[in-house]
Legacy VTK file of the C-alpha trace (Angstrom):
# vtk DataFile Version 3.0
C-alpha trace
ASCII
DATASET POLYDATA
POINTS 327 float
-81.742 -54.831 -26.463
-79.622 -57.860 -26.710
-77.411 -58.952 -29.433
-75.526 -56.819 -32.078
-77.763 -53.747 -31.902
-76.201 -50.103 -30.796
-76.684 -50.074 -27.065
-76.473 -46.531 -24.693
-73.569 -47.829 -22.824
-71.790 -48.094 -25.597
-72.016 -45.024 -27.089
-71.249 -43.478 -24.205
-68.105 -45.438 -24.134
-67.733 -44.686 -27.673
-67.936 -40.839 -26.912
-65.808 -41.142 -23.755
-62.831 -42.796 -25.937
-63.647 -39.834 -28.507
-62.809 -37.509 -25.937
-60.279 -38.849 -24.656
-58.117 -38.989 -27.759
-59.020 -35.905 -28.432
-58.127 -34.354 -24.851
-54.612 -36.956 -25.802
-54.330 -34.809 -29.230
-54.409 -31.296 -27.525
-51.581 -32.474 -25.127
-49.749 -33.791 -27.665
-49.915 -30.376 -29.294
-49.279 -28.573 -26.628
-46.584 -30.450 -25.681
-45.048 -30.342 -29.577
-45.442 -26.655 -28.904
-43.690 -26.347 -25.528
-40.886 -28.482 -26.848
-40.279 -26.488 -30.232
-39.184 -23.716 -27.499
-35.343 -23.444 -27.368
-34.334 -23.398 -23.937
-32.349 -19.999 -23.165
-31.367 -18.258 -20.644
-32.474 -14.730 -18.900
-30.237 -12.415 -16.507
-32.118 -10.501 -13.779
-30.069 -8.285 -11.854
-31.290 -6.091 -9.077
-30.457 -2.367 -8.940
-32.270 -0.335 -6.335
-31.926 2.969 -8.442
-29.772 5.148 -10.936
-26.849 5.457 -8.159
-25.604 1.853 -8.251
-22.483 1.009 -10.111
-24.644 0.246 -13.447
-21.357 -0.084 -15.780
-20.777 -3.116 -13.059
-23.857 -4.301 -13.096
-23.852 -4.432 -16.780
-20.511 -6.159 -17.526
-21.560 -8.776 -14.644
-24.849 -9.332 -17.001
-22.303 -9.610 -20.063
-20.189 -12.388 -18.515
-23.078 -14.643 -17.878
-23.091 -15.007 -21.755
-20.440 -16.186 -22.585
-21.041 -17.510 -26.347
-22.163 -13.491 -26.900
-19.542 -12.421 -29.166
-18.064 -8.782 -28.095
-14.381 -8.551 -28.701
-13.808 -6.530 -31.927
-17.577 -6.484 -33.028
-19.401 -3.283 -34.153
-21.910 -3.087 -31.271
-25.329 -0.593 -32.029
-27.092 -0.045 -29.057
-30.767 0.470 -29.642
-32.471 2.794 -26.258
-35.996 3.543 -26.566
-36.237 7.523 -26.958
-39.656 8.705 -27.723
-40.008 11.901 -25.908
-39.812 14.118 -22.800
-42.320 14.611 -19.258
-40.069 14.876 -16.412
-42.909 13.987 -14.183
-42.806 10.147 -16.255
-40.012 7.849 -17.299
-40.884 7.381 -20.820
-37.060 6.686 -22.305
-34.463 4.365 -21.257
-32.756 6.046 -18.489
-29.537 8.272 -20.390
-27.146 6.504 -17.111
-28.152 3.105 -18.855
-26.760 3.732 -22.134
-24.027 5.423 -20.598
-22.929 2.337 -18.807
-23.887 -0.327 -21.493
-21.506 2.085 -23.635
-18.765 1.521 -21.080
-19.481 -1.908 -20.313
-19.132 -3.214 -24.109
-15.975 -1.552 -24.488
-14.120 -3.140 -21.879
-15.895 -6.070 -22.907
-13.664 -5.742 -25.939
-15.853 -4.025 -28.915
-14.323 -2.372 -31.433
-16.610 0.536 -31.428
-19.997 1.147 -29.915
-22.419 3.430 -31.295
-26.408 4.859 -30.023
-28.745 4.635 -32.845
-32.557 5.708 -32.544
-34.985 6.958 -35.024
-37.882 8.366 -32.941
-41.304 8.374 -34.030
-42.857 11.371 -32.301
-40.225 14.177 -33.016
-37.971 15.235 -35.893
-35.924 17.050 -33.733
-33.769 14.466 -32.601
-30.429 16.438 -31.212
-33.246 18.118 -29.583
-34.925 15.170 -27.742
-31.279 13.549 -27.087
-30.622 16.996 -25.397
-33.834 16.881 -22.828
-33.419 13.215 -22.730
-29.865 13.745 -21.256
-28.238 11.633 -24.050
-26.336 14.609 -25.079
-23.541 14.675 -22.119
-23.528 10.915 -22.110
-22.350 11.077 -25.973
-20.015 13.933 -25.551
-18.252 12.513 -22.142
-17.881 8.845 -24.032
-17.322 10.182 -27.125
-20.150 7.544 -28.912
-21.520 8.543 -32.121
-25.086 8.737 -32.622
-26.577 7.570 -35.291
-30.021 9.195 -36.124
-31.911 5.969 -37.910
-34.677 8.065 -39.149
-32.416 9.323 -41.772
-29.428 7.259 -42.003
-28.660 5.479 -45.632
-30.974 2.388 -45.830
-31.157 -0.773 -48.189
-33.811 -2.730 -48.716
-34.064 -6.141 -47.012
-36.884 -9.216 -47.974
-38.825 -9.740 -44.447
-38.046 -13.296 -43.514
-41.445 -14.246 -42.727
-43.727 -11.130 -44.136
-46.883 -10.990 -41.482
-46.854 -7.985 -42.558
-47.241 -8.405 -46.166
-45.008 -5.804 -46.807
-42.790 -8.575 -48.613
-39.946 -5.920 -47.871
-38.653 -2.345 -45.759
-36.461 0.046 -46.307
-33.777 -0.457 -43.191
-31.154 1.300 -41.873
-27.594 0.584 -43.387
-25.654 1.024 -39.703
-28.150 -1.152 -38.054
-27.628 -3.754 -41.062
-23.967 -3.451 -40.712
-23.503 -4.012 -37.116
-22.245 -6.955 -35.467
-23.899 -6.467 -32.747
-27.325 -5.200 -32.085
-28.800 -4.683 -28.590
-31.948 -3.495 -27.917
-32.368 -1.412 -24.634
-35.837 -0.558 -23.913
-37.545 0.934 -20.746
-40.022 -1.487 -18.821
-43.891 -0.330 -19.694
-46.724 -1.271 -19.931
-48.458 -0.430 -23.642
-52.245 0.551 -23.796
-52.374 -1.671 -27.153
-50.417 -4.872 -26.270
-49.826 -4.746 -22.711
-46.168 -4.373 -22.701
-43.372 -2.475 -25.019
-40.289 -4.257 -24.061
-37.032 -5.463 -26.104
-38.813 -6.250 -29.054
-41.403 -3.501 -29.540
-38.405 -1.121 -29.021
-37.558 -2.360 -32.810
-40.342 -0.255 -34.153
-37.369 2.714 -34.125
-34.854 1.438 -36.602
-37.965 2.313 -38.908
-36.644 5.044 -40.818
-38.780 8.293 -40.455
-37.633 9.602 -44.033
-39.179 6.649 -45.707
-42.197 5.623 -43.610
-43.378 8.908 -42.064
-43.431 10.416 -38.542
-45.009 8.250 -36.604
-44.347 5.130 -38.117
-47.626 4.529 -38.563
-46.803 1.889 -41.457
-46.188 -0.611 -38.669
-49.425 -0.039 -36.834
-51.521 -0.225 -40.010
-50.438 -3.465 -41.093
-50.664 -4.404 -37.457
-48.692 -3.733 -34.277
-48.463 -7.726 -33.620
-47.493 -8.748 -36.807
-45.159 -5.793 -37.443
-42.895 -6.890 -34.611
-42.745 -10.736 -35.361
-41.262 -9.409 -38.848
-39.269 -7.388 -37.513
-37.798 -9.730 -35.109
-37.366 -13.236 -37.279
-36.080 -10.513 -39.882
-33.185 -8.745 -38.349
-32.355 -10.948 -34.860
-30.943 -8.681 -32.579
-28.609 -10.212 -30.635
-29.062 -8.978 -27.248
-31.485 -7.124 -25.122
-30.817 -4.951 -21.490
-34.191 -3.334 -20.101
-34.096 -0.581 -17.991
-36.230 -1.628 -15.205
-34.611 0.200 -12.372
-37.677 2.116 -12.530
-40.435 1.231 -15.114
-43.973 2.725 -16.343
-47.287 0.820 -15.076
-50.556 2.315 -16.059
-51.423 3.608 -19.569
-47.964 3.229 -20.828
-46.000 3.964 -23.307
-46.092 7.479 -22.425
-48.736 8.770 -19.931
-48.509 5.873 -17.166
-46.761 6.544 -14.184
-43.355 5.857 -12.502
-43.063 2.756 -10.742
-40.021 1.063 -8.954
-39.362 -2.353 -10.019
-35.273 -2.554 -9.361
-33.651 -4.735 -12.062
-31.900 -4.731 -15.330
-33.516 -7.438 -17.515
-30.607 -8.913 -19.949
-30.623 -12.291 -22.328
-29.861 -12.983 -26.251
-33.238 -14.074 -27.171
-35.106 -11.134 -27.149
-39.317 -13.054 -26.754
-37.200 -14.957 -23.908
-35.756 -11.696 -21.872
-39.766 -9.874 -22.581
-41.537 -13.290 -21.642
-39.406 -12.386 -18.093
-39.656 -8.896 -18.006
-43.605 -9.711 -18.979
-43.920 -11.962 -15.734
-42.526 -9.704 -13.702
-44.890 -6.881 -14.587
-47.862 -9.077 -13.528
-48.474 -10.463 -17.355
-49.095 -13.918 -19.198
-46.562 -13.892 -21.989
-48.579 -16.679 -23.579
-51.791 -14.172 -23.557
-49.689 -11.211 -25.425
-50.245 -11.763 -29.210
-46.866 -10.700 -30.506
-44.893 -13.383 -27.943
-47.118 -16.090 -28.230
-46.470 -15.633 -32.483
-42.700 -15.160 -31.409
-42.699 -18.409 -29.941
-44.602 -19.817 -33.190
-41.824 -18.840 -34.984
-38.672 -20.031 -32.722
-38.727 -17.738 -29.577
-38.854 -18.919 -26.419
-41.585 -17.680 -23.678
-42.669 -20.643 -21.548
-41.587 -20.543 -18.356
-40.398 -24.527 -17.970
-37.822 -23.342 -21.042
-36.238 -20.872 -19.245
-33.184 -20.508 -17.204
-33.078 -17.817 -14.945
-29.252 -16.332 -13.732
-28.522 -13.172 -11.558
-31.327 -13.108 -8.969
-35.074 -14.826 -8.983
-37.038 -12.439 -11.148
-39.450 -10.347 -8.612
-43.377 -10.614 -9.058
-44.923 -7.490 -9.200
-47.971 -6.007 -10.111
-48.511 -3.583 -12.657
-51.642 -1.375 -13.258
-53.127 -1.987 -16.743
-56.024 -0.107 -18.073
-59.516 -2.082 -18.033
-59.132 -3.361 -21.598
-55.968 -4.917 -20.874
-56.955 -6.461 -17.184
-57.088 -10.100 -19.514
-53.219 -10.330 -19.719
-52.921 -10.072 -16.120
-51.705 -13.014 -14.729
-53.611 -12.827 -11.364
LINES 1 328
327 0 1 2 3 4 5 6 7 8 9 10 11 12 13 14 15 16 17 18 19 20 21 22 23 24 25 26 27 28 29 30 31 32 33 34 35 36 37 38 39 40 41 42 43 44 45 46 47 48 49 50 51 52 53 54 55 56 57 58 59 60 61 62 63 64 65 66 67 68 69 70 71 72 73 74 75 76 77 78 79 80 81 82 83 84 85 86 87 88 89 90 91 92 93 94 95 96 97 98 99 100 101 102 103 104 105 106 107 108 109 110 111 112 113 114 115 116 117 118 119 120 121 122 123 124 125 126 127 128 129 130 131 132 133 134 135 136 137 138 139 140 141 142 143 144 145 146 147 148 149 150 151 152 153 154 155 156 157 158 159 160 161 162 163 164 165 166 167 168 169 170 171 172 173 174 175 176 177 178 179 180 181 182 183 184 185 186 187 188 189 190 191 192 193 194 195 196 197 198 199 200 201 202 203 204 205 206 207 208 209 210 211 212 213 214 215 216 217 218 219 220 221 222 223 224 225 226 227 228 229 230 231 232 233 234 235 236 237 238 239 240 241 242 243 244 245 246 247 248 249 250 251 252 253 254 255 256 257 258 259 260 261 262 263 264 265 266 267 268 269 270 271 272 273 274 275 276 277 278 279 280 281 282 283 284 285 286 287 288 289 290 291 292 293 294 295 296 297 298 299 300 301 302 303 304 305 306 307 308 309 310 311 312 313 314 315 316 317 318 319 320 321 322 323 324 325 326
């Protein structure tokens, strides 16, 4: 029909331009989003097993940050110690924190204390003695600070996911200068990975939440950690992924060899890495795609990598976690 009247061809032009702003808008977003991501840096430094010169290796990682303040700070290191199966490497390998120990010191900290507070057992001298954290502390002479009972204050969460508005934390790990979290490299049969920032879930003190810490998983396991994180900012992260769990981690997968220590300052930044090189999308995992919401870094174009080119692997997930893979 002639004249003024509504034609077909131009409504489909009408809904073509429609689309494409809208297809413009999403890009726009996404691009606001990718943007908002600091650009960091990650360390990945291979190690072929336990017998290399890890203290080394560590210090090497160290010196490739060099705005990390060391000299004279009061340095925690955080391992993940959960409990024992020799046949599986649940905790962050005892030669780890023995080197990270000596590394930091002749990095120039003042002290350098070990400070857990595991979730499955209230025997801790107990688990540090099957763990073999027991001759590491005696032949550096660290102290070990058990977190599940240590003096705590209360501190407002930053964000509050949670809606726990506020936890009781540990006073050492809210003194030090310094906090590094040293996790093993697993998979997790909730949200595909534990790494650097799931490994928080043990300054939770034990005498004021329970055994497990089942506080964190009730008001949800994602949420938990982003309040954690934007809440206490650890400054550093080393995972031990000399060898690492695949499988139906955190505790009955199976030994696999991936051969690197995984090191960075901004902890979503050094799992997005250690994610990737599992086999994983970082942007699918819900607690590092709400990290990045909230000013960490996981996108891959935002990252620097130094040491070596992070390997790709591929780690075995259980079924319900085969959508993470990033296959």
């Amino acid at each position: 029909m002639a004249g003024e009247g509504i034609t077909r061809r131009r409504v489909l032009a009408g809904a073509g331009g429609l689309a494409a702003a809208a297809l413009a808008l999403r890009g726009g977003q996404h691009l606001h989003r990718l943007l908002s991501q600091p650009q960091t840096s990650v360390a990945v430094l291979p190690a072929t097993d336990y017998a290399v010169d890890i203290i080394d290796l560590i210090g090497r990682g160290l010196r490739l940050f060099p705005d990390l303040r060391i000299k004279g700070a009061r340095v925690l290191l955080k391992p993940n110690l959960v409990e024992v199966d020799p046949a599986r490497p649940i905790n962050t390998d005892a030669r780890v924190v023995h080197a990270a120990i000596e590394a930091f010191r002749r990095a120039g900290a003042a002290e350098v204390v070990v400070a857990e507070g595991p979730g499955h057992h209230r025997d801790t001298e107990l688990l540090l003695e099957m763990a073999g954290f027991l001759p590491v502390l005696r032949d550096t002479g660290a102290r070990f600070i058990d977190l599940n009972i240590a003096e705590t204050r209360a501190v407002t969460l930053r964000h509050n996911h949670t809606g726990l508005g506020q936890m009781h934390l540990p006073a050492p790990l809210l003194d030090a200068d310094l906090v590094v979290s040293m996790p093993k490299l697993k998979t997790h049969h909730w949200v595909g990975a534990t790494l650097s920032l799931k490994n928080m879930f043990g300054v939770v003190p034990g005498v004021v939440y329970g055994w497990p810490k089942n506080v964190l998983h009730h008001h949800g396991i994602d949420r938990s950690i982003v309040d954690l994180w934007t809440t206490l900012r650890p400054g550093f992260a080393i995972v031990d992924g000399i060898v690492g769990m695949e499988g139906d981690g955190p505790i009955m997968g199976t030994a696999t060899p991936a051969g690197v220590l995984i090191m960075g300052t901004q902890l979503p930044a050094v799992d997005a890495t250690a994610a990737r090189i599992m086999g994983l999308d970082p942007e699918r995992m819900g607690y590092l795609a709400a990290c990045a919401r909230q000013g960490g870094t996981i996108a891959a174009s935002r990252l620097e990598h130094r040491g070596d080119p992070p390997p790709r692997l591929r780690f075995d997930l259980i079924p319900r976690l085969a959508h993470l893979s990033d296959a």
